[in-house]
PyMOL commands that place a pseudoatom at each C-alpha (Angstrom):
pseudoatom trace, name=CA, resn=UNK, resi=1, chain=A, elem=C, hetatm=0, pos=[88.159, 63.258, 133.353]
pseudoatom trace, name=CA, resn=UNK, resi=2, chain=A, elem=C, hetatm=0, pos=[86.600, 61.295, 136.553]
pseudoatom trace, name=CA, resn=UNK, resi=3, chain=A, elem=C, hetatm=0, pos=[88.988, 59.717, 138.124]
pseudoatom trace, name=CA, resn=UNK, resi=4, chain=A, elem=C, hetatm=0, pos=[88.388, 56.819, 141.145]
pseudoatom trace, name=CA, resn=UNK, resi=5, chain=A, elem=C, hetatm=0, pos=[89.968, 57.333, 144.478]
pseudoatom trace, name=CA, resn=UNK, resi=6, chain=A, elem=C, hetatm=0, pos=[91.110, 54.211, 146.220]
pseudoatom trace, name=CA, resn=UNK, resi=7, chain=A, elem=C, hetatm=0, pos=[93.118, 55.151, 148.952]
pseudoatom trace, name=CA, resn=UNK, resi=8, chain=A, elem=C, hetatm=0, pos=[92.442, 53.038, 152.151]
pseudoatom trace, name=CA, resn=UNK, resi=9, chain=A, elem=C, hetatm=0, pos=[90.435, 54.223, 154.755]
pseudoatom trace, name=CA, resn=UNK, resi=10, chain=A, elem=C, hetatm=0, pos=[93.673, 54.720, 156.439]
pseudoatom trace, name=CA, resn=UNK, resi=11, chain=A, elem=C, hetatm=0, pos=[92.076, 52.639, 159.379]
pseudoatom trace, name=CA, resn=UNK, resi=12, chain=A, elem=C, hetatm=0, pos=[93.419, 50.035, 161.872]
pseudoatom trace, name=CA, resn=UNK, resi=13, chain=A, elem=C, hetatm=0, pos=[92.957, 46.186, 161.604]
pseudoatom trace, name=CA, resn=UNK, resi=14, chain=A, elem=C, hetatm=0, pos=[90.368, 45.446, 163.930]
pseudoatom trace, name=CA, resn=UNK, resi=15, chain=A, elem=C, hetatm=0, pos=[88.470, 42.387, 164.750]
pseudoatom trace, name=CA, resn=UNK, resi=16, chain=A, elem=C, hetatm=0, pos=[84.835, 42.714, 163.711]
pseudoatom trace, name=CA, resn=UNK, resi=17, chain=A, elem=C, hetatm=0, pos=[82.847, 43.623, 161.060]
pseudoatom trace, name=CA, resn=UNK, resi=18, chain=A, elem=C, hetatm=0, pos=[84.809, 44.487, 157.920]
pseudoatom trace, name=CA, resn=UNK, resi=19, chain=A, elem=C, hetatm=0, pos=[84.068, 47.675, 156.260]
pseudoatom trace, name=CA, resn=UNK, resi=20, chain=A, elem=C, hetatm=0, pos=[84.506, 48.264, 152.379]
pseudoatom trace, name=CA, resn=UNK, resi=21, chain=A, elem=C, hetatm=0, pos=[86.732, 50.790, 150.855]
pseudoatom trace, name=CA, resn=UNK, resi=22, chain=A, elem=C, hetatm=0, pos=[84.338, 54.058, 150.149]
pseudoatom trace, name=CA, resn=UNK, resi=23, chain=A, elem=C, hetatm=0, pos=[84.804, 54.789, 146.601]
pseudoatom trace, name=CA, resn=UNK, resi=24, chain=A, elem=C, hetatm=0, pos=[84.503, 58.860, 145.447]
pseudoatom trace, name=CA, resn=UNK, resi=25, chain=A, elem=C, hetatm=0, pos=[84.286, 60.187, 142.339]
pseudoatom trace, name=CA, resn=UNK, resi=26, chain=A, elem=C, hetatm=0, pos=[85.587, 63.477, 141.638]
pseudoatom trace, name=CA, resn=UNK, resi=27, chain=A, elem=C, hetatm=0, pos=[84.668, 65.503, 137.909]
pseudoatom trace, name=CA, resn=UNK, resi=28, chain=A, elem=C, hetatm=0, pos=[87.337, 67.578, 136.217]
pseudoatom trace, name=CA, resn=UNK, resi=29, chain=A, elem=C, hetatm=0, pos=[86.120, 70.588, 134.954]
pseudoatom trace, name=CA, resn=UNK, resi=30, chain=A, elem=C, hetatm=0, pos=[88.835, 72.039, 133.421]
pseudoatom trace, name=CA, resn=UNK, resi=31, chain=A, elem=C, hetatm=0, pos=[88.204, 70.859, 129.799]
pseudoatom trace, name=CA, resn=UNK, resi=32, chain=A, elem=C, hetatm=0, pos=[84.736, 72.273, 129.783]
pseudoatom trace, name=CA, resn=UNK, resi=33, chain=A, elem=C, hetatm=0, pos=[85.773, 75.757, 130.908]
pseudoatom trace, name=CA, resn=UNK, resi=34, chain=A, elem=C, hetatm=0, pos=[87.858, 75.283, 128.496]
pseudoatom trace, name=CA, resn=UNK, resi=35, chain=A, elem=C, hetatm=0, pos=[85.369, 74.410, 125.528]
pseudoatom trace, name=CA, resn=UNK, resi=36, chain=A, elem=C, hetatm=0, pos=[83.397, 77.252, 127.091]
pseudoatom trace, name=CA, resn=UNK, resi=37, chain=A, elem=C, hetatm=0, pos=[85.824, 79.698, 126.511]
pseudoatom trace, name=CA, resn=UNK, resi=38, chain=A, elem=C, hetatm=0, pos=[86.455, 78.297, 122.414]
pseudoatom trace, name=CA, resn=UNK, resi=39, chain=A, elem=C, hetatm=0, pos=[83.018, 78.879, 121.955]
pseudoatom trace, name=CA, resn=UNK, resi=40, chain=A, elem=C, hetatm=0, pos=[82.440, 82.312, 123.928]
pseudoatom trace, name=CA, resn=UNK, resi=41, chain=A, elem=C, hetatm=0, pos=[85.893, 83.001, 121.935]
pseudoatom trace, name=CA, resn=UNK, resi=42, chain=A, elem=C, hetatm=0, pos=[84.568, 81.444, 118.359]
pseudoatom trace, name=CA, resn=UNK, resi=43, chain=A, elem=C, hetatm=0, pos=[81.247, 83.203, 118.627]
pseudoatom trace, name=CA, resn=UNK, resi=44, chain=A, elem=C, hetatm=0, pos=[82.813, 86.916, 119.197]
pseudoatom trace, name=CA, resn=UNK, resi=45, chain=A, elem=C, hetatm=0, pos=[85.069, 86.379, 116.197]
pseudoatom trace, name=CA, resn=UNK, resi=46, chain=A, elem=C, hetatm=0, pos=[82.510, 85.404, 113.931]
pseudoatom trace, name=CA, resn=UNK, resi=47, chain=A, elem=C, hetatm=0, pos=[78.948, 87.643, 114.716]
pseudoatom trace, name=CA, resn=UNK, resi=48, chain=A, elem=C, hetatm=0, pos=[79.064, 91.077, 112.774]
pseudoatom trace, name=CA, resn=UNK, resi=49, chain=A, elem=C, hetatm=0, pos=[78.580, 94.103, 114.891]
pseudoatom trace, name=CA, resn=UNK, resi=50, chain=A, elem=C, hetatm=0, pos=[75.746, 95.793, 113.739]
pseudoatom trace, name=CA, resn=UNK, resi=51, chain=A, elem=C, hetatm=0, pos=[76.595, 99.129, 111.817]
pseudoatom trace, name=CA, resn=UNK, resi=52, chain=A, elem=C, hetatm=0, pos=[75.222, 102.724, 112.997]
pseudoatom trace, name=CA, resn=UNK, resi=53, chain=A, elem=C, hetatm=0, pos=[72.238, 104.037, 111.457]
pseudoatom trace, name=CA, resn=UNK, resi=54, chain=A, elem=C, hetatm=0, pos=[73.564, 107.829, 110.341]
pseudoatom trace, name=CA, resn=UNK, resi=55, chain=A, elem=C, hetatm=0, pos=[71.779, 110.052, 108.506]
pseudoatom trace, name=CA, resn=UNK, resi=56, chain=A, elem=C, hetatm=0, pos=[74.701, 111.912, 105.414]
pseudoatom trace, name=CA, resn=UNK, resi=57, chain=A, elem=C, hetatm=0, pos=[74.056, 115.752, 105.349]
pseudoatom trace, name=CA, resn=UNK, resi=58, chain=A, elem=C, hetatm=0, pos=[76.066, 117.405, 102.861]
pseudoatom trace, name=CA, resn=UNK, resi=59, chain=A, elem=C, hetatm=0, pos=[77.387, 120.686, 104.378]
pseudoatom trace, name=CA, resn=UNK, resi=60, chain=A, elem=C, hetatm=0, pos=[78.892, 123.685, 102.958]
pseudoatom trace, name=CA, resn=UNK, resi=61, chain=A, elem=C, hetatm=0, pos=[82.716, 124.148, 103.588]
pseudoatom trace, name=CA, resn=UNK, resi=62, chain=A, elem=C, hetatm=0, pos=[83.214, 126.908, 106.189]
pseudoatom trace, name=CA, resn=UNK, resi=63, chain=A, elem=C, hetatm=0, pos=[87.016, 126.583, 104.893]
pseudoatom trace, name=CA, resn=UNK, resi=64, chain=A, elem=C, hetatm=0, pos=[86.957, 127.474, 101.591]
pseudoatom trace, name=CA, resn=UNK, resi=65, chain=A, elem=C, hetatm=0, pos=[89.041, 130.428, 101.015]
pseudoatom trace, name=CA, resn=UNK, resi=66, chain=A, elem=C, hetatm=0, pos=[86.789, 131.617, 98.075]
pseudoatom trace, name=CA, resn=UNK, resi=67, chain=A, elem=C, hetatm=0, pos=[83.468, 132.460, 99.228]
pseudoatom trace, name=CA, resn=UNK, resi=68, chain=A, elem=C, hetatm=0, pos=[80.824, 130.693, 96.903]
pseudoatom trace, name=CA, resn=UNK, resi=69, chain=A, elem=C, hetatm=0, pos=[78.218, 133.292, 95.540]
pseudoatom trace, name=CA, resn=UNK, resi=70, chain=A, elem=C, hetatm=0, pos=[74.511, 132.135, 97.450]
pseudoatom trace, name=CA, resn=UNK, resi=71, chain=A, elem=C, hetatm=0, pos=[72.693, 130.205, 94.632]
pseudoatom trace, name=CA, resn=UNK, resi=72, chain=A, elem=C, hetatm=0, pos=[69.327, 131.276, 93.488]
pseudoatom trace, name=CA, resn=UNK, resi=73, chain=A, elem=C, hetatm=0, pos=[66.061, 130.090, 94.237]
pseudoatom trace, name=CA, resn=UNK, resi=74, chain=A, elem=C, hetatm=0, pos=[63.469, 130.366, 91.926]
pseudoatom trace, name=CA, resn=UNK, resi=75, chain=A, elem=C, hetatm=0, pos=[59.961, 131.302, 93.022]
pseudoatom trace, name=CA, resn=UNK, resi=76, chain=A, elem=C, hetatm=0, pos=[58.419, 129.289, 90.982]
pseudoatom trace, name=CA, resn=UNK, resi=77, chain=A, elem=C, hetatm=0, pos=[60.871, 126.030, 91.877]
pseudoatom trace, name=CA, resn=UNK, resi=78, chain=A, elem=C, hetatm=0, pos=[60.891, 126.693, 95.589]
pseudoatom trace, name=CA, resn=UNK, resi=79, chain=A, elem=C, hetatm=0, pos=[58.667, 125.492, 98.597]
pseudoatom trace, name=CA, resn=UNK, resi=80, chain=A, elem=C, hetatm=0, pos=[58.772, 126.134, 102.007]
pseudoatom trace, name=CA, resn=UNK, resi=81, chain=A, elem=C, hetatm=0, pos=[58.322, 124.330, 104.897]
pseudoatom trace, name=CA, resn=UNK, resi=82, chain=A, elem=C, hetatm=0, pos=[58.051, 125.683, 108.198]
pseudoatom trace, name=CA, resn=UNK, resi=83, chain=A, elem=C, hetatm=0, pos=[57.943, 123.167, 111.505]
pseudoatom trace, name=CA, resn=UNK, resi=84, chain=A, elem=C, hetatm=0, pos=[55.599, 124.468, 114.400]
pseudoatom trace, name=CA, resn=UNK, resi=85, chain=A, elem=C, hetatm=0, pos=[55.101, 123.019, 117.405]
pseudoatom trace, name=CA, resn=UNK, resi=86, chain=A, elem=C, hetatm=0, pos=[52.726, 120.420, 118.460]
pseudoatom trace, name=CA, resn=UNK, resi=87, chain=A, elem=C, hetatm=0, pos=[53.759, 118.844, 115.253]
pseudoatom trace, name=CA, resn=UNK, resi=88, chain=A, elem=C, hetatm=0, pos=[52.242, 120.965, 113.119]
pseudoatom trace, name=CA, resn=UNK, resi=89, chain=A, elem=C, hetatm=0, pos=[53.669, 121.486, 109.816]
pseudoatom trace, name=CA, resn=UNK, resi=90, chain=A, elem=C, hetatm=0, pos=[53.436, 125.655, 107.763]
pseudoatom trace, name=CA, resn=UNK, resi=91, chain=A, elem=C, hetatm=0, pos=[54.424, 125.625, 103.810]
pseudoatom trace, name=CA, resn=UNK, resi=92, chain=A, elem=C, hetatm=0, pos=[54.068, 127.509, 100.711]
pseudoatom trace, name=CA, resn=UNK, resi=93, chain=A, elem=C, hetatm=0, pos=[55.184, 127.799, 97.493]
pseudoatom trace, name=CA, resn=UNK, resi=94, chain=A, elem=C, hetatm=0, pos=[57.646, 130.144, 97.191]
pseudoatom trace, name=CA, resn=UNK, resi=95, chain=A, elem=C, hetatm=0, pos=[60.090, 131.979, 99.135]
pseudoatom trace, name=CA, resn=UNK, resi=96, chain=A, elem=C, hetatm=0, pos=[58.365, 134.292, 101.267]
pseudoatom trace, name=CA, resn=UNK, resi=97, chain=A, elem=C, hetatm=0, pos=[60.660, 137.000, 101.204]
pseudoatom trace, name=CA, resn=UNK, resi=98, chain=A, elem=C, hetatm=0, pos=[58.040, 140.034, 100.581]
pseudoatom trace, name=CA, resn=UNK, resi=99, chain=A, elem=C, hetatm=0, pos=[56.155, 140.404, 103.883]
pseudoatom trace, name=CA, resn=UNK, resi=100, chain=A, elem=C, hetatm=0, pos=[53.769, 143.243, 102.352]
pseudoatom trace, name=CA, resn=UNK, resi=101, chain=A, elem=C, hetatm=0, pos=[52.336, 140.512, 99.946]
pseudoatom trace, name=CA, resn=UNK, resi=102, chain=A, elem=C, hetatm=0, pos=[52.271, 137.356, 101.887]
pseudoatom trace, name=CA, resn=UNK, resi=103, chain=A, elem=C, hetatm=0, pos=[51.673, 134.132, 100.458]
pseudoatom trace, name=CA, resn=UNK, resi=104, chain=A, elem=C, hetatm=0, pos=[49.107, 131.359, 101.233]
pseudoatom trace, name=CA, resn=UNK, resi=105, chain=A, elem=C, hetatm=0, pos=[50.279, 129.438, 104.213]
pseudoatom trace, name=CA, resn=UNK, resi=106, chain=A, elem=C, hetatm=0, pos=[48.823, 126.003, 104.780]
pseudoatom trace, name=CA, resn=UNK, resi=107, chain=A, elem=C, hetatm=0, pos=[48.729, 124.032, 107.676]
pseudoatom trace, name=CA, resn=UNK, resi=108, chain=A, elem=C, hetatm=0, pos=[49.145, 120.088, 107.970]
pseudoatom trace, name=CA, resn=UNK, resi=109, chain=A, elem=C, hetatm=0, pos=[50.994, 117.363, 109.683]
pseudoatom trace, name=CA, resn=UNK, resi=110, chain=A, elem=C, hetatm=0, pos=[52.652, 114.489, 108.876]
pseudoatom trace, name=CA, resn=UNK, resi=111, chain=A, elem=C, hetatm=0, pos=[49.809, 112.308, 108.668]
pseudoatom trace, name=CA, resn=UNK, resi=112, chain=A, elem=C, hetatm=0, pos=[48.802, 110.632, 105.376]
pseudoatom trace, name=CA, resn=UNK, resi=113, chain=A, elem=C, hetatm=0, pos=[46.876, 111.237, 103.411]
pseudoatom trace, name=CA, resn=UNK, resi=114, chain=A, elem=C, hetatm=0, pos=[46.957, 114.670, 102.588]
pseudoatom trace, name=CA, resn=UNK, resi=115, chain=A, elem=C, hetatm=0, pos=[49.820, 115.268, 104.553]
pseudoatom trace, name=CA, resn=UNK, resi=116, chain=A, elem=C, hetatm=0, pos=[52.674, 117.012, 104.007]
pseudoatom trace, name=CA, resn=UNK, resi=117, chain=A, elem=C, hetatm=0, pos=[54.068, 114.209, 101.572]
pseudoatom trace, name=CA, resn=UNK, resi=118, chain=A, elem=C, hetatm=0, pos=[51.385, 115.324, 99.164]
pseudoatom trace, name=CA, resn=UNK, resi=119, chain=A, elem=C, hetatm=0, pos=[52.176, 119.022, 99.299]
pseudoatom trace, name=CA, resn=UNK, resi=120, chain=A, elem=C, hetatm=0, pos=[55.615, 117.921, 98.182]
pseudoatom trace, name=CA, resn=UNK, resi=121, chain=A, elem=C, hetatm=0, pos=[54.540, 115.516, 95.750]
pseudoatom trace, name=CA, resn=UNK, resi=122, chain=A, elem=C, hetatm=0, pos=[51.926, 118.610, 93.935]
pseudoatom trace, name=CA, resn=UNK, resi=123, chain=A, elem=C, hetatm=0, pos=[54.647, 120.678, 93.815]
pseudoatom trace, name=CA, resn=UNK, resi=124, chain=A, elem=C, hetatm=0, pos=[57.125, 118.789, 92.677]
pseudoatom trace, name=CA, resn=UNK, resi=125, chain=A, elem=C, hetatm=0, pos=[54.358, 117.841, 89.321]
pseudoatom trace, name=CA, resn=UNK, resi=126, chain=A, elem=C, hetatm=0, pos=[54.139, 121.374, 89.108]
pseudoatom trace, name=CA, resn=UNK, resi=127, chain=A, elem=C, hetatm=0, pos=[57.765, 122.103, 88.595]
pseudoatom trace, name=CA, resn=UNK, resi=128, chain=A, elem=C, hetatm=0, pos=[57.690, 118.960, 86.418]
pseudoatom trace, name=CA, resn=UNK, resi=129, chain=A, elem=C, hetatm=0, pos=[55.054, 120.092, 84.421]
pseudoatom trace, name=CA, resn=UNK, resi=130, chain=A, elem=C, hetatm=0, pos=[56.714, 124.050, 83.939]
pseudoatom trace, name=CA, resn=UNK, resi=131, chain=A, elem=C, hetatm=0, pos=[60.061, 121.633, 82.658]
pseudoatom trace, name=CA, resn=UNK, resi=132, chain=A, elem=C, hetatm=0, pos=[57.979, 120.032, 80.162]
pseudoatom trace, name=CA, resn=UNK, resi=133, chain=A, elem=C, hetatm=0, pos=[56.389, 123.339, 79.072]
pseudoatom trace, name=CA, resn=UNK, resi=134, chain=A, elem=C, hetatm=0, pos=[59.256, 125.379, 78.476]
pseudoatom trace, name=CA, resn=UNK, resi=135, chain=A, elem=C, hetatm=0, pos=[58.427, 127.725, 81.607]
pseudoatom trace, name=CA, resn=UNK, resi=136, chain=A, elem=C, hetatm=0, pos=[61.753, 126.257, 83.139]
pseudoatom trace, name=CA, resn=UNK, resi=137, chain=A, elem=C, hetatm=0, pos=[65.222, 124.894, 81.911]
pseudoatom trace, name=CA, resn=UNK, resi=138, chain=A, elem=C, hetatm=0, pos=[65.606, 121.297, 82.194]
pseudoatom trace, name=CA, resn=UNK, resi=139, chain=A, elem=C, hetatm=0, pos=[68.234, 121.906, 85.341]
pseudoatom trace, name=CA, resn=UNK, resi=140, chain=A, elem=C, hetatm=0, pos=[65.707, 123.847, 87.498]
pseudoatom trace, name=CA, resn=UNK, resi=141, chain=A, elem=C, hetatm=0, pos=[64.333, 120.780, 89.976]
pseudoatom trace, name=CA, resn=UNK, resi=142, chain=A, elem=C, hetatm=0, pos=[62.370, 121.129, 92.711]
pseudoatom trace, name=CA, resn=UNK, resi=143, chain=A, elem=C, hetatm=0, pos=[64.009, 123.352, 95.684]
pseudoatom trace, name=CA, resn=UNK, resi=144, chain=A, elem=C, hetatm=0, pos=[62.427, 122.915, 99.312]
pseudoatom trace, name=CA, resn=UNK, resi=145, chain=A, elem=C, hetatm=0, pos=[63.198, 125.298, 101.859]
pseudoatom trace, name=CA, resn=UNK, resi=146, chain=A, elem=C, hetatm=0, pos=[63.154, 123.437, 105.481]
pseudoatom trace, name=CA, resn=UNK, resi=147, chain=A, elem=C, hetatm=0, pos=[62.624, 126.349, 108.227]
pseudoatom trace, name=CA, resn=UNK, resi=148, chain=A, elem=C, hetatm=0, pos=[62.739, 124.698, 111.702]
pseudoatom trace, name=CA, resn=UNK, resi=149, chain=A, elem=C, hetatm=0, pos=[60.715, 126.844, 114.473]
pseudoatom trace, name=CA, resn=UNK, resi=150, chain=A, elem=C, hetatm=0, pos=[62.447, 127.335, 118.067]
pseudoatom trace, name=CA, resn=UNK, resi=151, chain=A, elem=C, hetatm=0, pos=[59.163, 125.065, 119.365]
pseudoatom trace, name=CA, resn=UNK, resi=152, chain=A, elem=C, hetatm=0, pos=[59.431, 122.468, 116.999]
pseudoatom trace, name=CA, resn=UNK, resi=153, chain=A, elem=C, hetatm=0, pos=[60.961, 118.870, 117.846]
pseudoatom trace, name=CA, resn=UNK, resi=154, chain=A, elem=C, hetatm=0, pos=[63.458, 117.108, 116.831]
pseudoatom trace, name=CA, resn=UNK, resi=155, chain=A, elem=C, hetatm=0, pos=[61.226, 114.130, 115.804]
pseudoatom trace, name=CA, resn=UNK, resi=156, chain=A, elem=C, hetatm=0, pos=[59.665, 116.317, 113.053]
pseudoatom trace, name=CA, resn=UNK, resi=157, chain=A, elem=C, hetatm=0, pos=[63.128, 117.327, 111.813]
pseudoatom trace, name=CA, resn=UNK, resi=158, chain=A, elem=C, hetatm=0, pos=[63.901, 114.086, 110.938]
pseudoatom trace, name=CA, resn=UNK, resi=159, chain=A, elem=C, hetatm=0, pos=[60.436, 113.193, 109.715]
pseudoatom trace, name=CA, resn=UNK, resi=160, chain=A, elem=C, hetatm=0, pos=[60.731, 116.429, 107.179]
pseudoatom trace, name=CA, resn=UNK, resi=161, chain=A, elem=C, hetatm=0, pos=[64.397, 114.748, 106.098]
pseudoatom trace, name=CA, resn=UNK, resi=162, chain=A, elem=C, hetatm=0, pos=[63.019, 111.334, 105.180]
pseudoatom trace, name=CA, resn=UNK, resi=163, chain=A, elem=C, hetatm=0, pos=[60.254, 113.324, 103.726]
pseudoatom trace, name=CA, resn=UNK, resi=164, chain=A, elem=C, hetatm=0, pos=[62.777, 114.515, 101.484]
pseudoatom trace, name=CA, resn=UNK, resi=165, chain=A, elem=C, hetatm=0, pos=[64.527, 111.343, 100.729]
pseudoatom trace, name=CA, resn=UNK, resi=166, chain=A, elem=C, hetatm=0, pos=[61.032, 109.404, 99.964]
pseudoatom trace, name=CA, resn=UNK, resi=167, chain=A, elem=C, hetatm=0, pos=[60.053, 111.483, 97.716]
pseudoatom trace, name=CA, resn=UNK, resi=168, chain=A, elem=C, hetatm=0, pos=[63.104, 112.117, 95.806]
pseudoatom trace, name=CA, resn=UNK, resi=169, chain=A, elem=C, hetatm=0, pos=[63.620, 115.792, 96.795]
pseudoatom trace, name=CA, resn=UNK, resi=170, chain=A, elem=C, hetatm=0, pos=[67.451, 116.412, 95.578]
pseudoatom trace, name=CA, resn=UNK, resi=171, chain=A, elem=C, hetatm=0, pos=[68.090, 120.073, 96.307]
pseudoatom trace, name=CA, resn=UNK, resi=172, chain=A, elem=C, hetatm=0, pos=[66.671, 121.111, 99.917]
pseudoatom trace, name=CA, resn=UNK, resi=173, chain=A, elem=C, hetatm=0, pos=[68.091, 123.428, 102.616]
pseudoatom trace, name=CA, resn=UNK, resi=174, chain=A, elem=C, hetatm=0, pos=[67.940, 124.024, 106.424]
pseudoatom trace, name=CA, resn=UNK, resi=175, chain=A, elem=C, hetatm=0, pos=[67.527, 127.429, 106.626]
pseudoatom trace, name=CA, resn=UNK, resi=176, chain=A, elem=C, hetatm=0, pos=[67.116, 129.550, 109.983]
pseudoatom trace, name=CA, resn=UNK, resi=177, chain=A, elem=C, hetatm=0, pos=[63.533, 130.461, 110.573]
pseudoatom trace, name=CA, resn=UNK, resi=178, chain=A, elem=C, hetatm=0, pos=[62.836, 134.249, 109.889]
pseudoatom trace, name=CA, resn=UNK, resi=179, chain=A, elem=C, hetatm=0, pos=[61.329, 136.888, 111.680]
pseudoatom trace, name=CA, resn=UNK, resi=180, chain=A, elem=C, hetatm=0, pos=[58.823, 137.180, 108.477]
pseudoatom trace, name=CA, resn=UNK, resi=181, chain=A, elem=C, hetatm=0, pos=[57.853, 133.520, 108.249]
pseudoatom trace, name=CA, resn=UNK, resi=182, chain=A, elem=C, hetatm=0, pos=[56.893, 133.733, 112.413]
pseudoatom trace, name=CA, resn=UNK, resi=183, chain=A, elem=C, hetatm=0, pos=[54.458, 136.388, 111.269]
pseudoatom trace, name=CA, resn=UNK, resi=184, chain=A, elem=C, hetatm=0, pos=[52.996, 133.989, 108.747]
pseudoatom trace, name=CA, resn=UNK, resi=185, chain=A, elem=C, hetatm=0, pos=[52.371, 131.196, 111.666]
pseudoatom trace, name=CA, resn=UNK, resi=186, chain=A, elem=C, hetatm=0, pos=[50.670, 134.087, 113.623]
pseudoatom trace, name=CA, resn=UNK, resi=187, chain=A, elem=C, hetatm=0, pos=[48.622, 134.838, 111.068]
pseudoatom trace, name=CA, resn=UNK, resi=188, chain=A, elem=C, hetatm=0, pos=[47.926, 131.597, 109.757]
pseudoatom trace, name=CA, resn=UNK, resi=189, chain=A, elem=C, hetatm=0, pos=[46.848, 130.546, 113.351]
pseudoatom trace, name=CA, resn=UNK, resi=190, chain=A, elem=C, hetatm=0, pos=[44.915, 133.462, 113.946]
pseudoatom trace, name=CA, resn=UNK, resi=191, chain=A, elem=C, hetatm=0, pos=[42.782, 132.818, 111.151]
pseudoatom trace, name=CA, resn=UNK, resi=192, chain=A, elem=C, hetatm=0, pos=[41.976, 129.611, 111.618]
pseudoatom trace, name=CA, resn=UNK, resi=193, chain=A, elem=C, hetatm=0, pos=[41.113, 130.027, 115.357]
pseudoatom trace, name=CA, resn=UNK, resi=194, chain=A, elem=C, hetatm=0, pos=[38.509, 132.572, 113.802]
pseudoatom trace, name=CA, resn=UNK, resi=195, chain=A, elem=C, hetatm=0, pos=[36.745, 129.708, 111.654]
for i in range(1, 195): cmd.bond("trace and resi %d" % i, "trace and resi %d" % (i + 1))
show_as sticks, trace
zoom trace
């Protein structure tokens, strides 16, 4: 609140010219620090903190006391995917697991179109298409085998995992990047510096 002071000058009575009583004015400002701190107070309480964007990865228990048999990957159901560096992108249908016969490695990025999202999407028509045939059981779903490269970034990690979540890929695995499917890069590389 303002308030008026009117104490006296505090001067003697002299003869002369009379001077008036100097009026000051003096603001409180306690009740607006205090209506600052209700609303500084008022808007904490009520604004939502904003929630962490995580990513859920469904691991294996390293606990269990019975080991789990490794489940089986079907050729014919599996893809893999092997990250390279400078963002480059390896896959091929299949395993990989017989380095005498080596399979048809293709090279893309994540780029659209004809990225990697449409490698995924052809193969998972495929393995719809052996369901509907009778080449498959109606369980078997399309299994995509994510091989990360020591080279490779973390950016295309995560790109790969979206991949996965865009385009409805339930069964996929991070597996450790083999000594076999290095000699596929090589190749792969080595033939298309030739062209």
């Amino acid at each position: 609140m303002a308030e008026l002071d009117t104490s006296s000058g505090g001067g003697h009575k002299k003869g002369g010219v009379k001077k008036g009583k100097k009026l000051s004015t003096r603001v409180d400002l306690t009740p607006m620090v205090d209506l600052g701190f209700l609303l500084i107070t008022f808007f904490i309480f009520t604004t939502t903190m904003s929630k962490p964007k995580t990513m859920e990865i469904n691991m294996p228990f390293k606990d269990s006391t019975q080991p789990t048999p490794p489940s089986k990957v079907k050729e014919s159901t599996a893809l893999t995917i092997l990250l390279s560096k400078e963002h480059r992108v390896y896959y091929y249908e299949g395993i990989g697991s017989d380095a005498a016969n080596p399979p048809k490695v293709e090279v893309t990025t994540f780029k659209t179109p004809g990225g990697i999202r449409q490698a995924i999407i052809d193969k998972k028509a495929k393995v719809d298409a052996l369901v509907r045939s009778g080449g498959l059981t109606a369980t078997d779903k399309t299994t995509v085998l994510i091989k990360p490269d020591d080279n490779s970034t973390y950016e295309d990690f995560v790109n790969i995992i979206d991949e996965m979540s865009i385009n409805g890929i339930q069964v996929y695995a991070v597996v450790d990047i083999s000594p076999v499917d290095k000699e596929f890069i090589a190749l792969t590389e080595a033939a298309n510096a030739s062209k």
